[in-house]
C-alpha positions, 0 to 999 in steps of 0.5 A, spaced: 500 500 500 503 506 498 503 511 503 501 519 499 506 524 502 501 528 505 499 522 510 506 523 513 504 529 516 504 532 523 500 540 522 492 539 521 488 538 515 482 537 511 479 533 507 478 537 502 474 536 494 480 536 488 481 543 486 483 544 479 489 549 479 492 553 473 499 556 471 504 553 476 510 557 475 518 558 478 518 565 482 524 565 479 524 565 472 517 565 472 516 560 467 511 556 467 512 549 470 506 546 468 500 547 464 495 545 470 494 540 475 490 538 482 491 540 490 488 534 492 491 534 500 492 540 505 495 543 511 496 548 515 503 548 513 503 546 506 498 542 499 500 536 496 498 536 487 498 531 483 501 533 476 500 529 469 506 528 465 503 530 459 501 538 462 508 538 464 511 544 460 517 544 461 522 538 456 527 536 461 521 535 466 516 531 461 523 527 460 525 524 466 521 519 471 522 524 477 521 531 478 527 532 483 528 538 479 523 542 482 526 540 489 526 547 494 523 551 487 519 557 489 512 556 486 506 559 484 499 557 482 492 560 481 487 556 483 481 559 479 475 555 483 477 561 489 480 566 484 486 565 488 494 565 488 498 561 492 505 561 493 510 555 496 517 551 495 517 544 494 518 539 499 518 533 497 516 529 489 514 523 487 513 518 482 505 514 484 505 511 477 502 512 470 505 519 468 502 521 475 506 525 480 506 528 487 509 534 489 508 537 497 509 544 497 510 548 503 507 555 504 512 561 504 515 562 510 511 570 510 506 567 510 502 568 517 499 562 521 492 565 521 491 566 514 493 559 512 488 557 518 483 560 515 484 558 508 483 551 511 476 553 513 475 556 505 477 550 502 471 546 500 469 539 503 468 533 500 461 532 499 461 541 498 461 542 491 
């Protein structure tokens, strides 16, 4: 039985309905990394997605079997389900089979607690959408 990363993890969470994200990018060059993905797991620390190799943008990640690449990167996305920006670093990645990858991300450090704590209460359940 595989264990998903986020499983691991120690912070509160929710069980939340899969969230469609758009344009994850690298802060620092600002190229997109992927064309779409999925937060399908979250925190108060961080959000675990899951991205298909097929909406990766960038060659020398659609070629590889790992995205270890993106380790510690700065990352942005747009969730536009709740017209909202998240930013993060990458903490760990994963290869689950098929084409499918798991990234965890952790919140930046500037983000405050109290914020990613109401985010938790905004963030839809299973069964709300």
């Amino acid at each position: 039985m595989k264990v998903r990363l986020m499983e691991r993890r120690a912070a509160k969470r929710k069980n939340i309905h899969t969230l469609d994200i758009e344009h994850v990018i690298n802060n620092h060059t600002l190229k997109k990394i992927c064309s779409k993905a999925k937060i399908v797991d979250t925190s108060t620390e961080g959000f675990l997605i899951v991205i298909e190799r097929e909406d990766l943008m960038m060659g020398d990640l659609k070629d590889g079997l790992t995205l270890e690449a993106l380790k510690d990167m700065s990352l942005s996305l747009y969730v536009p389900f709740m017209d909202l920006e998240l930013d993060g670093t990458v903490g760990l990645t994963r290869h689950i089979g098929k084409g499918t990858f798991e990234v965890l991300v952790n919140f930046s450090d500037d983000t405050p607690k109290y914020w990613r704590e109401c985010l938790m209460d905004l963030l839809p359940e299973l069964d709300e959408i």
